[in-house]
PDB file of N, CA, C and O in Angstrom:
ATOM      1  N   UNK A   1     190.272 175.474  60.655  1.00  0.00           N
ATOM      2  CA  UNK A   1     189.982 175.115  59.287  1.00  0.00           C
ATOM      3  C   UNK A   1     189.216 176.265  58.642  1.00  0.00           C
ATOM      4  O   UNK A   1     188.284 176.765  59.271  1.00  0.00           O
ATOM      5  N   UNK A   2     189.526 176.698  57.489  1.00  0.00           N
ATOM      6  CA  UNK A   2     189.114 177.392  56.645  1.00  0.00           C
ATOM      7  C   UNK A   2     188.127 177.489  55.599  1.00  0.00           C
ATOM      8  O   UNK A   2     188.512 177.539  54.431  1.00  0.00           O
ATOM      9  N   UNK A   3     186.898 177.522  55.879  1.00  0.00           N
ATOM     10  CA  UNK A   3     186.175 176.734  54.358  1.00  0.00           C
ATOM     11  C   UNK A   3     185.757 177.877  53.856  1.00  0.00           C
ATOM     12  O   UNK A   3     185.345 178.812  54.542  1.00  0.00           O
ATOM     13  N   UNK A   4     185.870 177.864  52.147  1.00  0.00           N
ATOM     14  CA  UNK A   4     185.555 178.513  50.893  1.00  0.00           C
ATOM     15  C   UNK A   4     183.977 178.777  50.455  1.00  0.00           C
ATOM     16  O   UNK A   4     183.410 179.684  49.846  1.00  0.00           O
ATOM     17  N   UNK A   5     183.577 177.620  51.025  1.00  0.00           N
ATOM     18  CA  UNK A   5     181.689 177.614  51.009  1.00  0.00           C
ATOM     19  C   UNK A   5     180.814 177.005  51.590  1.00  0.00           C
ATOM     20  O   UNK A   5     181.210 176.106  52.332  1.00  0.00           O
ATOM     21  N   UNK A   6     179.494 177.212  51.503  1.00  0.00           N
ATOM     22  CA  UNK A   6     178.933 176.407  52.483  1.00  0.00           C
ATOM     23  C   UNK A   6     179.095 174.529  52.812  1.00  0.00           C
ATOM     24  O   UNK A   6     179.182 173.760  53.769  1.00  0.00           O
ATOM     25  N   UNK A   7     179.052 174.491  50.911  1.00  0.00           N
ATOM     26  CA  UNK A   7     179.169 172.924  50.443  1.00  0.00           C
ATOM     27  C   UNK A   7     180.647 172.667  51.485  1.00  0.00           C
ATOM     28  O   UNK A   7     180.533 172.061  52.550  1.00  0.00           O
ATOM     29  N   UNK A   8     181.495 173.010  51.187  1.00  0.00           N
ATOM     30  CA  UNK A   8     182.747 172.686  51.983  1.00  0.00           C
ATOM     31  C   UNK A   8     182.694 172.814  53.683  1.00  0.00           C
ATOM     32  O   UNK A   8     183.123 171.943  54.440  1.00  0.00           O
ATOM     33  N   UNK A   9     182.097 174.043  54.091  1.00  0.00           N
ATOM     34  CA  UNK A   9     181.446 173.681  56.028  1.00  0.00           C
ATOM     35  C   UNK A   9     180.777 172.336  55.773  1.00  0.00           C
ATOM     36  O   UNK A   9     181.161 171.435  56.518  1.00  0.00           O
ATOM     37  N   UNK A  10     179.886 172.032  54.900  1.00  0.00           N
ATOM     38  CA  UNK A  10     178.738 171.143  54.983  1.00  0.00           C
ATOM     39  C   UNK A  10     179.435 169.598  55.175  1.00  0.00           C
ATOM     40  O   UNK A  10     178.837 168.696  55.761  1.00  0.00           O
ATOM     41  N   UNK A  11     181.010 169.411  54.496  1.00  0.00           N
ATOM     42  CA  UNK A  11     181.517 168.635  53.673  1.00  0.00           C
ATOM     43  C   UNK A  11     182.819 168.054  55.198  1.00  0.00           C
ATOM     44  O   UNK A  11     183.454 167.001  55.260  1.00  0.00           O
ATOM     45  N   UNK A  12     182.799 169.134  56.123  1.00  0.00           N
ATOM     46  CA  UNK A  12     183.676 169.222  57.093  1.00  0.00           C
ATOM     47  C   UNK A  12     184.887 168.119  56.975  1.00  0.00           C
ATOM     48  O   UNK A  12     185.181 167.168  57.699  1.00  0.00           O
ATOM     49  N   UNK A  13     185.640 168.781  55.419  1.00  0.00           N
ATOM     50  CA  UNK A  13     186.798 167.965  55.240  1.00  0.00           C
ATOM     51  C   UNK A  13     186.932 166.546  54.845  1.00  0.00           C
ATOM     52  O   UNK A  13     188.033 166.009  54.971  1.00  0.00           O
ATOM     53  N   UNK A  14     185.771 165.783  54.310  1.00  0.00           N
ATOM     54  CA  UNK A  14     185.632 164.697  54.172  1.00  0.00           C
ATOM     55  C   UNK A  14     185.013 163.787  55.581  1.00  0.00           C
ATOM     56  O   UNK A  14     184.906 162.596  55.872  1.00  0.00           O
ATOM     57  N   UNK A  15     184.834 164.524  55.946  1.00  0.00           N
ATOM     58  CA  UNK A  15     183.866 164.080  57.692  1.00  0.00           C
ATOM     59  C   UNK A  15     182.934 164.226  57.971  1.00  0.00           C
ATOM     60  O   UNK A  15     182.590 163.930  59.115  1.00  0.00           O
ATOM     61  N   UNK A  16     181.756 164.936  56.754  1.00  0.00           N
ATOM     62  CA  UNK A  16     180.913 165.302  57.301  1.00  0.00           C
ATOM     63  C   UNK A  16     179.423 164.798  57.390  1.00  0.00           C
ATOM     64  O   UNK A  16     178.416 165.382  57.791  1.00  0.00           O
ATOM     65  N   UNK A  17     179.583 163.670  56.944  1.00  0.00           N
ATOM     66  CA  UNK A  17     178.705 162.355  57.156  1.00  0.00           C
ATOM     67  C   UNK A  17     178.626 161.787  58.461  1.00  0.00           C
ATOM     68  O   UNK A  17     177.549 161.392  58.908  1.00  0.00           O
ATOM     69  N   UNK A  18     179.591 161.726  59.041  1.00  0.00           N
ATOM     70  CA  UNK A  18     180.178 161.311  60.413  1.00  0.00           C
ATOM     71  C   UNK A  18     179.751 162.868  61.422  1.00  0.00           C
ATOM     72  O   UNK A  18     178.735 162.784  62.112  1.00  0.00           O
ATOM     73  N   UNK A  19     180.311 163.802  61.444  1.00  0.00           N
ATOM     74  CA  UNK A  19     180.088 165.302  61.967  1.00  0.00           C
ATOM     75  C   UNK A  19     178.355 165.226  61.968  1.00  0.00           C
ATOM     76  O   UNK A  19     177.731 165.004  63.006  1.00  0.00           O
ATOM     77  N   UNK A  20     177.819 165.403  60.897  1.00  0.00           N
ATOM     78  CA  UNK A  20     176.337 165.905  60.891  1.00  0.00           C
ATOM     79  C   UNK A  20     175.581 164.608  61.558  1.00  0.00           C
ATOM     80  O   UNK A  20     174.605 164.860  62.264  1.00  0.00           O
ATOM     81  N   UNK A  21     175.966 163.245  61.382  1.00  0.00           N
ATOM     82  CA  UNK A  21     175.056 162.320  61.318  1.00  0.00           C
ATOM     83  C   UNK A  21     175.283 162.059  62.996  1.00  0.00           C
ATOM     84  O   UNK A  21     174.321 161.528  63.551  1.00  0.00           O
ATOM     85  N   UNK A  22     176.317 162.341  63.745  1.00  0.00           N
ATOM     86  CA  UNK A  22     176.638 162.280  64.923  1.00  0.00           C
ATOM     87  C   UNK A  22     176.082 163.258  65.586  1.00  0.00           C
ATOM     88  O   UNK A  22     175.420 162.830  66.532  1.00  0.00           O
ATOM     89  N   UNK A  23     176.077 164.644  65.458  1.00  0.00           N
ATOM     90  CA  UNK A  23     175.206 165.582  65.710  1.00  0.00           C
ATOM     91  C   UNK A  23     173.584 165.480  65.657  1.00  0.00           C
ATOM     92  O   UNK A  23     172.884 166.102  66.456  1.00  0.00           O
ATOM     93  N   UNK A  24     173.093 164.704  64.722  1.00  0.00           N
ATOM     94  CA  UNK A  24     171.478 164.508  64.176  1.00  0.00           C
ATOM     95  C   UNK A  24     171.218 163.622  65.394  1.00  0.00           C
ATOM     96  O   UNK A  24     170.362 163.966  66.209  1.00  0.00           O
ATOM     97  N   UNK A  25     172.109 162.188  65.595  1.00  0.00           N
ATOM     98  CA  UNK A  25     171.776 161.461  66.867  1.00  0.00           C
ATOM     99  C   UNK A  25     171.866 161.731  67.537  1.00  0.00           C
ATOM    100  O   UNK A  25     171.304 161.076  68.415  1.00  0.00           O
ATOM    101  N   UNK A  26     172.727 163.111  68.041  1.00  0.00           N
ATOM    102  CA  UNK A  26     172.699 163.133  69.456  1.00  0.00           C
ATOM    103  C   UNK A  26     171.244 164.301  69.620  1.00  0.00           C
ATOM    104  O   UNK A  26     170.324 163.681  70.154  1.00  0.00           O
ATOM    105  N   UNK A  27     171.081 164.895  69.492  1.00  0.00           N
ATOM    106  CA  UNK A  27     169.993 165.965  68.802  1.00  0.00           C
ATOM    107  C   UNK A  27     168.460 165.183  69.035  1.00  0.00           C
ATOM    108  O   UNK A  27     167.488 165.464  69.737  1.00  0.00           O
ATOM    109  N   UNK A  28     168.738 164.151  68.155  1.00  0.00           N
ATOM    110  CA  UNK A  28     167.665 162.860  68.542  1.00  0.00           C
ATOM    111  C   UNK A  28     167.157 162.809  69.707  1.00  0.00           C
ATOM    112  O   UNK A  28     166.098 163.259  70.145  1.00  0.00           O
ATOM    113  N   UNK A  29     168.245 162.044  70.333  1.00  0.00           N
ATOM    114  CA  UNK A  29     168.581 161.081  71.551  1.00  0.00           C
ATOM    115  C   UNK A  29     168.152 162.251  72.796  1.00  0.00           C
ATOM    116  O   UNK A  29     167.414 162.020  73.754  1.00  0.00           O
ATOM    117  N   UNK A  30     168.655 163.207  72.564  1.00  0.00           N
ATOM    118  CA  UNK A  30     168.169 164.462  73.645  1.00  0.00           C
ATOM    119  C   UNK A  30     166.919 164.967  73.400  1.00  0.00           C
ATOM    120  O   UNK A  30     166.468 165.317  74.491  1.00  0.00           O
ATOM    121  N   UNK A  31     166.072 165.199  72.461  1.00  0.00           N
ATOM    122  CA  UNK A  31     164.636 165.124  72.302  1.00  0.00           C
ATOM    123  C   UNK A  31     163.780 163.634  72.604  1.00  0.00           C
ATOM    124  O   UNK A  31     162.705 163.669  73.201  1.00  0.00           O
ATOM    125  N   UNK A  32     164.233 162.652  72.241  1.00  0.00           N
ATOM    126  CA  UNK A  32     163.577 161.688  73.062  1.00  0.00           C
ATOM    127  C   UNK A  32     163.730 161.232  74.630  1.00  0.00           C
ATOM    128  O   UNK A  32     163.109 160.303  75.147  1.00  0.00           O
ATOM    129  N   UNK A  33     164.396 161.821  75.082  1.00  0.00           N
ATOM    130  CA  UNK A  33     165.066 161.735  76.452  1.00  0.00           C
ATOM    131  C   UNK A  33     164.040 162.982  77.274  1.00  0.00           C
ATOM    132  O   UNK A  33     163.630 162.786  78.418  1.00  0.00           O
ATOM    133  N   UNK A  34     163.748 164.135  76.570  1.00  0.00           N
ATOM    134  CA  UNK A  34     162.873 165.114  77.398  1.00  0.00           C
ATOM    135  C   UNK A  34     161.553 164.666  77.271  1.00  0.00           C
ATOM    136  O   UNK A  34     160.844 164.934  78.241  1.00  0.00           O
ATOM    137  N   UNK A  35     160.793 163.800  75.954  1.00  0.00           N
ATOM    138  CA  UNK A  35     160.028 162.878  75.692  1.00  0.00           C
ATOM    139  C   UNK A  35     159.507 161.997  77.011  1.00  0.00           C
ATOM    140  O   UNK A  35     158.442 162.074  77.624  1.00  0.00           O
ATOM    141  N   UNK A  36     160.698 161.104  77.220  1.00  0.00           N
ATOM    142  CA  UNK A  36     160.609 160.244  78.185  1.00  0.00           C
ATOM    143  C   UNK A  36     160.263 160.683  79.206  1.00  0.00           C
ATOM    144  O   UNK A  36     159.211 160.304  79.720  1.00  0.00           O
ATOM    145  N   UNK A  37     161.286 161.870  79.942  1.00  0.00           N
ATOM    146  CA  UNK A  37     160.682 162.364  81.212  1.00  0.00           C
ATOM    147  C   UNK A  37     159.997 163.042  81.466  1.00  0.00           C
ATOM    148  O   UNK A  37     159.964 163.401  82.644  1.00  0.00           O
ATOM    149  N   UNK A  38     159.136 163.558  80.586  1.00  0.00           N
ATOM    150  CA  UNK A  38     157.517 164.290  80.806  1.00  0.00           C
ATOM    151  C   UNK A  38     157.066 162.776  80.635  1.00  0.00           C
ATOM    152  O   UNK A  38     156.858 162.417  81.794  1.00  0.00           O
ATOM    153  N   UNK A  39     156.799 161.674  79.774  1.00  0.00           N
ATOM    154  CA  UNK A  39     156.086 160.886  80.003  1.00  0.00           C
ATOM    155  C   UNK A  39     156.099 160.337  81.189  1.00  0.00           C
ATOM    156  O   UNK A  39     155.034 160.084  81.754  1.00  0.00           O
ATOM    157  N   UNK A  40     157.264 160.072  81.743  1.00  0.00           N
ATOM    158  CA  UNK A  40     157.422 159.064  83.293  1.00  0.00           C
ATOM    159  C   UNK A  40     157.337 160.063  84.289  1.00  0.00           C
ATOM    160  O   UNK A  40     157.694 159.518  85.333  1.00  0.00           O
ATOM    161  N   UNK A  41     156.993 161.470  84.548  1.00  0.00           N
ATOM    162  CA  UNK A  41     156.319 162.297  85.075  1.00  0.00           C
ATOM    163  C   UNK A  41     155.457 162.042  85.532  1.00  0.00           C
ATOM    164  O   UNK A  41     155.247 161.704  86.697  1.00  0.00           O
ATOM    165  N   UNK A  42     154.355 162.239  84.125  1.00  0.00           N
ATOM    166  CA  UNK A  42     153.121 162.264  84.434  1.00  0.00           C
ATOM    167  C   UNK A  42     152.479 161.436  84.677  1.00  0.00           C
ATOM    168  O   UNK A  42     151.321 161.497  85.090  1.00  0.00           O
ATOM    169  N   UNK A  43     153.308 160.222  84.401  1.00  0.00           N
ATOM    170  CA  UNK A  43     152.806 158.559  85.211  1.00  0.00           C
ATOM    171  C   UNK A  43     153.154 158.550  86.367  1.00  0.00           C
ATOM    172  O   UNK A  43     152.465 157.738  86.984  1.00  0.00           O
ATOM    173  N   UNK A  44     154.161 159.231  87.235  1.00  0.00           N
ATOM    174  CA  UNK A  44     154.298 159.230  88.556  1.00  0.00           C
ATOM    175  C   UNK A  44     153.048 159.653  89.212  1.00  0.00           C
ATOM    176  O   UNK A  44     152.421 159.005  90.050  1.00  0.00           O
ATOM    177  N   UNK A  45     152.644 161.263  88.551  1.00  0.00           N
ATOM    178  CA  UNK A  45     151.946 162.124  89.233  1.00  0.00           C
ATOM    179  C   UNK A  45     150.587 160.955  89.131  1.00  0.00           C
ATOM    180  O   UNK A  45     150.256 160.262  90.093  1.00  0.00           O
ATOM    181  N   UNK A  46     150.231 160.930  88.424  1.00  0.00           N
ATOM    182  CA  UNK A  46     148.886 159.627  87.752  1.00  0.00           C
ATOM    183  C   UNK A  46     148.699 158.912  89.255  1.00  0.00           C
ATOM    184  O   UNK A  46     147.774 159.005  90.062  1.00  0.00           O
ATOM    185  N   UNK A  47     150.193 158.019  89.312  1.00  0.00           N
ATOM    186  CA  UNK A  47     150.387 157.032  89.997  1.00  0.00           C
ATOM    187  C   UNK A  47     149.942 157.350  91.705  1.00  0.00           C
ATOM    188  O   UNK A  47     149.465 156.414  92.346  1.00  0.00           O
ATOM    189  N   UNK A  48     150.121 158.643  92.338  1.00  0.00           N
ATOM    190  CA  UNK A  48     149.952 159.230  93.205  1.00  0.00           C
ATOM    191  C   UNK A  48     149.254 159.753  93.556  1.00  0.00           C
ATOM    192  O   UNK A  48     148.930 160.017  94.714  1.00  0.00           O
ATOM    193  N   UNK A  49     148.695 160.137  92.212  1.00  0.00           N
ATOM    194  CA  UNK A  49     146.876 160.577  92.585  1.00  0.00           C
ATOM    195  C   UNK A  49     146.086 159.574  93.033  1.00  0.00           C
ATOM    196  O   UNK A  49     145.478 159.636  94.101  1.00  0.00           O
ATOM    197  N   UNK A  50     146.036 158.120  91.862  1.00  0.00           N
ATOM    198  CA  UNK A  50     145.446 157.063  92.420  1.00  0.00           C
ATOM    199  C   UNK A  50     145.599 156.791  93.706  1.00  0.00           C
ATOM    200  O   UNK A  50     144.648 157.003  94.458  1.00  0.00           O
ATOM    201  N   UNK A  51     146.928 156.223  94.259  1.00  0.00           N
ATOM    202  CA  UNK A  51     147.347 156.182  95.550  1.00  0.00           C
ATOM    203  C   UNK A  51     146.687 157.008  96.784  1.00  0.00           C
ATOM    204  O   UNK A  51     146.478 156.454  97.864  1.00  0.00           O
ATOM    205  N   UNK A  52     146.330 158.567  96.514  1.00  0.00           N
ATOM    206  CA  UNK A  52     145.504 159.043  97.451  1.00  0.00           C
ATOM    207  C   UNK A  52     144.333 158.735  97.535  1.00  0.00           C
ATOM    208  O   UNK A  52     143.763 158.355  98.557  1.00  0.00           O
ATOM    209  N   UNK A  53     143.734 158.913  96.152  1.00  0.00           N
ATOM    210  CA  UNK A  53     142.362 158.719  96.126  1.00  0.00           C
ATOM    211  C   UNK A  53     141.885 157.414  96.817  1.00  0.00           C
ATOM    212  O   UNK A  53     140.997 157.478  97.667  1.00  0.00           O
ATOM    213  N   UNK A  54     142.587 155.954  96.390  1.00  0.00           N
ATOM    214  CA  UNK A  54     142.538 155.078  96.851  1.00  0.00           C
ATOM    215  C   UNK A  54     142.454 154.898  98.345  1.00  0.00           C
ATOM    216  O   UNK A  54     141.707 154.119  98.938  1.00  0.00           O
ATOM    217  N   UNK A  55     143.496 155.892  98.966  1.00  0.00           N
ATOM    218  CA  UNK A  55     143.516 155.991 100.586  1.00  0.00           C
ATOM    219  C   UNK A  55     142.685 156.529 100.937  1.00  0.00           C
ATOM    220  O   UNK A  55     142.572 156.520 102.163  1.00  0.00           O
ATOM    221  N   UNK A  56     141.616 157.308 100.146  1.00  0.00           N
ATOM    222  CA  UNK A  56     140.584 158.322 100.874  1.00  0.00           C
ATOM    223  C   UNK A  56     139.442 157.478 100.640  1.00  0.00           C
ATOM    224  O   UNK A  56     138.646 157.691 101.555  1.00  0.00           O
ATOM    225  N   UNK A  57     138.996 156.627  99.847  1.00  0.00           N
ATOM    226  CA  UNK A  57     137.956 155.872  99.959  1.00  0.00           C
ATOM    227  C   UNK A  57     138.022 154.732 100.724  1.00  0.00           C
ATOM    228  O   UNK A  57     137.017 154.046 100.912  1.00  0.00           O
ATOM    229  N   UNK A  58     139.540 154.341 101.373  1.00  0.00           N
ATOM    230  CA  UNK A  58     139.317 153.142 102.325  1.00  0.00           C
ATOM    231  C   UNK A  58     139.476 154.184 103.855  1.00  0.00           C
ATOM    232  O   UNK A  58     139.734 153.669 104.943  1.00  0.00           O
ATOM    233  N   UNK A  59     139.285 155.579 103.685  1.00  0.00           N
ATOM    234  CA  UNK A  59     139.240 156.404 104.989  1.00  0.00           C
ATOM    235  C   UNK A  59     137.737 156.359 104.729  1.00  0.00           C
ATOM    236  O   UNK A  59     137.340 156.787 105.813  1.00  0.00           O
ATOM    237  N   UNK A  60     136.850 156.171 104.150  1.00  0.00           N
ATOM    238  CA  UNK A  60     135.577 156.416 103.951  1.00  0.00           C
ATOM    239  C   UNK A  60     134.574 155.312 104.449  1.00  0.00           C
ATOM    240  O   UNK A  60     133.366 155.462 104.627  1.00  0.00           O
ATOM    241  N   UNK A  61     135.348 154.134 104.644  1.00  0.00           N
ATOM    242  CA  UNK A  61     134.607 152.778 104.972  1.00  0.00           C
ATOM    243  C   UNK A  61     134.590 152.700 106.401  1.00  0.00           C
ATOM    244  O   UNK A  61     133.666 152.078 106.926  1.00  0.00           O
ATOM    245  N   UNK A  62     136.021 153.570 107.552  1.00  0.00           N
ATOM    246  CA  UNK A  62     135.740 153.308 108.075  1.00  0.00           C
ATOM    247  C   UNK A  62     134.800 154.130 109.241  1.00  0.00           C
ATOM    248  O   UNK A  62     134.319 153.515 110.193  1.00  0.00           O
TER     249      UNK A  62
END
């Protein structure tokens, strides 16, 4: 396809509501997704620290 101007790339043939707005979600969806897994990361790591620490103060009782 050939376009004359930007408005017309922008316009992608009468598609481009659909083209851009499909692109914006996916764009989204992949920034909240790298979001997620630094958050559920650093709740693992969290989760595992407790877990030791926890084991080192019941190594301490006995």
């Amino acid at each position: 396809m050939i376009w004359n101007s930007f408005s017309d790339f922008l316009a992608m043939g009468g598609y481009g509501l659909y083209v851009w707005g499909s692109f914006g979600v996916s764009a989204l969806l992949m920034a909240l997704e790298a979001l997620l897994l630094r958050r559920g990361r650093a709740a693992a790591i969290d989760q595992v620290r407790h877990e030791i620490a926890a084991s080192q103060v019941g190594k301490d009782w006995h």
